[in-house]
N, C-alpha and C positions, 0 to 999 in steps of 0.2 A: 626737704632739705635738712633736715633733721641729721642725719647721718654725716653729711659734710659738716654741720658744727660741728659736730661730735669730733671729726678726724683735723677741725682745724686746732680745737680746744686742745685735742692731744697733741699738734703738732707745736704747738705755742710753750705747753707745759714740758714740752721733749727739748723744744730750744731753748731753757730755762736751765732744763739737766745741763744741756752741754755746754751751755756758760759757766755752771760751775766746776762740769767735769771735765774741761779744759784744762784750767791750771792744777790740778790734782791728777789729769793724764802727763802734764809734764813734771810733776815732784813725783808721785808716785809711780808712773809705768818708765819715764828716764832716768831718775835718778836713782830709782828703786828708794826713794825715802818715804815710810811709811806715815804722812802728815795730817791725825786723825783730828788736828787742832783747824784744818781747812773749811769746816765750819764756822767755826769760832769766827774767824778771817774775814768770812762771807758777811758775817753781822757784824761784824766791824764796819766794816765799809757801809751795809746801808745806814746801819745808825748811824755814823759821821756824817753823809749823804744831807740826813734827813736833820740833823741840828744845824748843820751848816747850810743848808737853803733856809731856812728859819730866821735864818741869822743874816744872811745877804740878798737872800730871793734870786740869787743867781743860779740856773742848773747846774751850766757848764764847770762855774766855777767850782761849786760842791761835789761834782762827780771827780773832776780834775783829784783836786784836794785828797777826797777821800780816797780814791784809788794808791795816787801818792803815798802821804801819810801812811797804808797799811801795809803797803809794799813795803817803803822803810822798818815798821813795826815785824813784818816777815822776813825780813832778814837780819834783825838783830837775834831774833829768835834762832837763824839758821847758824850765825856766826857763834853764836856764844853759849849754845845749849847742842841744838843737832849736831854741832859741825864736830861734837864729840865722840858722835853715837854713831859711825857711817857703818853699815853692815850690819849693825844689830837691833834687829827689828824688835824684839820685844821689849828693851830701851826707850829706843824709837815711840813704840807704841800707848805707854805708859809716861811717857812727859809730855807728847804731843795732846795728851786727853787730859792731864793736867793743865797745857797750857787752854786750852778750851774750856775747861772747867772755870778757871780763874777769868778767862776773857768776860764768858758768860754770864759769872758772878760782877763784875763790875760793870756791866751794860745793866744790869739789872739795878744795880744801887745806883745810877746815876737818872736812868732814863726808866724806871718802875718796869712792871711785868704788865702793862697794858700794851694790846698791837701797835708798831708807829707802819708809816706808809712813806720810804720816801716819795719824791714827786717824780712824773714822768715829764720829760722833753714837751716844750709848746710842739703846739700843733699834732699831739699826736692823741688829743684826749676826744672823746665821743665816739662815734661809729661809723662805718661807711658799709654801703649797699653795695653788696656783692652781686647777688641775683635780686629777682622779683621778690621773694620771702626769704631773704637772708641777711642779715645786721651781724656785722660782726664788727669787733672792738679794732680800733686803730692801731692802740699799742703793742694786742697781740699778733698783730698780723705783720708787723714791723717788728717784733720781737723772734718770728720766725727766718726772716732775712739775716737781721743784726746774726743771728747763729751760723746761717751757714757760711755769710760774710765772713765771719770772727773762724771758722773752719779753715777757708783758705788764704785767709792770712798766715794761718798760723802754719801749716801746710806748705804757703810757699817761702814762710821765714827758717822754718827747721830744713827744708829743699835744697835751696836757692843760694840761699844767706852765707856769708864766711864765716858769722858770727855760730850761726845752723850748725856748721861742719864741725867748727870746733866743739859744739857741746854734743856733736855724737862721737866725736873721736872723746872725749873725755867719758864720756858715757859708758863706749864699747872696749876701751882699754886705757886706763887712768894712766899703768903705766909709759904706754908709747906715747900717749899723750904728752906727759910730761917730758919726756924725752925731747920730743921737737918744738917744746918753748911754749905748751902751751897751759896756762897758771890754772889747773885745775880747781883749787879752793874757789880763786875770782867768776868761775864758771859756773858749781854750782850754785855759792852766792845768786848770783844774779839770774839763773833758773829759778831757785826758788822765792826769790821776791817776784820775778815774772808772775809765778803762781798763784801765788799770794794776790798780787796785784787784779789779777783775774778773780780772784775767789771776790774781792771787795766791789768788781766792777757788774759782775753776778750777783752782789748782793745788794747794789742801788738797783736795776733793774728788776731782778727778779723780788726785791722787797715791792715795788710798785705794783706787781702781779700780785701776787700773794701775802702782802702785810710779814713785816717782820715782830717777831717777840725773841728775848733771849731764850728759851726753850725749843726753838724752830732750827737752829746750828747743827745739831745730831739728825734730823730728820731729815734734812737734805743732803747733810751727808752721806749716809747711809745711802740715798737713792744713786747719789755719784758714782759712790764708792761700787754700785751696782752696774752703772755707765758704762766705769772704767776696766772692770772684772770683763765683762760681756764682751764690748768691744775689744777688746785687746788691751795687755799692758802697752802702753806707748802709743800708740795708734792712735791719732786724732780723728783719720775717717770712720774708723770703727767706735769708735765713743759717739760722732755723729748719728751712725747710723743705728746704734743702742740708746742712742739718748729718746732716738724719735720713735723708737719701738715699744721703748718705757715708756714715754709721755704715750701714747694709744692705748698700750694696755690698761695704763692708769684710768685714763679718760672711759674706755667700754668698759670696762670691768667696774666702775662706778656707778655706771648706768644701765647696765645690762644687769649684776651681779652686787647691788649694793653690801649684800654682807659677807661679798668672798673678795670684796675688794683687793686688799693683800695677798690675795692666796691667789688672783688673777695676773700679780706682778710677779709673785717670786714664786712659782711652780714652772711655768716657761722657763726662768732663769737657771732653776736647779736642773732642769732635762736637759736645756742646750748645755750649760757645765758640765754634765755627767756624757755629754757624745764629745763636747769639745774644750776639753778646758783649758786651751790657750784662749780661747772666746773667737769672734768672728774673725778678724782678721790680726791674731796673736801672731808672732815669730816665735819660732822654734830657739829655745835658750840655746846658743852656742857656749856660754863660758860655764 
């Protein structure tokens, strides 16, 4: 049974990706805002997470909080810095890593460069028996749900939603948008605190998987940022279904492949981009 931990640990570690490449497929593949501070974001929230259970003992309350809290922090950043910068990515690109840079630096000076963990949800600590020789951890296996959960939420909120329609009609033509009353600025605002919000909600959980350090912000970005490319700009199912291809790669390629580990994730990525570089399920740019 070797083989199925193997593809549950990547499935866990892929539902991981796509909680953070969630809110970075809606700033970056909708709004086209290049948001390389989305890391930064991520460790925000678990750090808060994890001093504020410390400090209450309550989960709820501290995930609450910290999500909160970063959200508002993510869109003061969008109003009063990006909301300058719309269309120009190299801007974009170069204050977004500034503002990661300085988030990084003050988690650092408050909370040292040693690992923290925020906490995981009661009842979800220890293991459960899957087969006759199989243990596998509670929170991971609840961690791959919470993803695809968190997929079609989000799927049938951008669908469904009025709220939905209007951030694609603002998306797909700002100006007709504005034309029929609808307040474009208050639109991306609240897209990209959504993001945000997610990035911080990604990083109470996925800190619990994997231990956060402020040096840890760029490395899961970067994997996101691989998510979001592959599956499509915008595309939440297609982030899905690269988030879970990344986590396996990651997962065999570590164990099959210990010293070509990275060369196991991002060689697949470079051939699919070089046949398809809208990625799996990209839209063809009309504008």
């Amino acid at each position: 049974m070797l083989w199925l931990s193997n593809v549950l640990n990547g499935l866990a570690f892929g539902s991981l990706l796509f909680l953070v490449a969630s809110g970075l497929t809606i700033t970056f593949g909708l709004m086209r805002t290049i948001n390389l501070a989305h890391g930064g974001f991520y460790l925000v929230g678990g750090y808060l997470a994890f001093d504020l259970f410390t400090r209450t003992n309550d989960y709820w309350l501290s995930l609450v909080l910290a999500v909160v809290v970063t959200a508002v922090l993510g869109m003061i950043v969008q109003r009063f810095l990006l909301h300058r910068l719309i269309n120009q990515e190299l801007p974009q690109i170069i204050l977004t890593v500034g503002v990661a840079l300085i988030l990084g630096d003050l988690l650092l000076a408050q909370y040292g460069g040693n690992p923290v963990s925020p906490p995981a949800p009661a009842g979800l600590e220890g293991s459960i028996q899957l087969t006759d020789t199989l243990v596998f951890p509670k929170f991971r296996l609840f961690l791959i749900g919470l993803a695809l959960a968190l997929a079609a939420v989000i799927m049938a909120f951008l669908r469904f939603s009025s709220v939905g329609a209007k951030v694609r009609s603002a998306v797909d033509d700002q100006e007709i948008a504005r034309t029929i009353g609808i307040r474009v600025p208050l639109m991306f605002l609240l897209v990209f605190g959504t993001g945000t919000a997610l990035a911080a909600f990604a990083g109470v959980w996925g800190g619990a998987m994997t231990s956060l350090s402020p040096d840890t912000g760029f490395d899961i970005l970067l994997l996101a940022l691989v998510v979001v490319v592959v599956g499509g700009l915008g595309s939440v199912p297609g982030a899905l279904i690269a988030a879970f291809a990344v986590g396996l790669l990651d997962q065999f390629g570590r164990v099959l492949f210990p010293e070509w580990a990275m060369f196991t994730i991002y060689a697949p990525v470079a051939l699919l981009l070089a046949f398809r570089p809208r990625g799996l399920l990209g839209k063809v740019e009309t504008r």
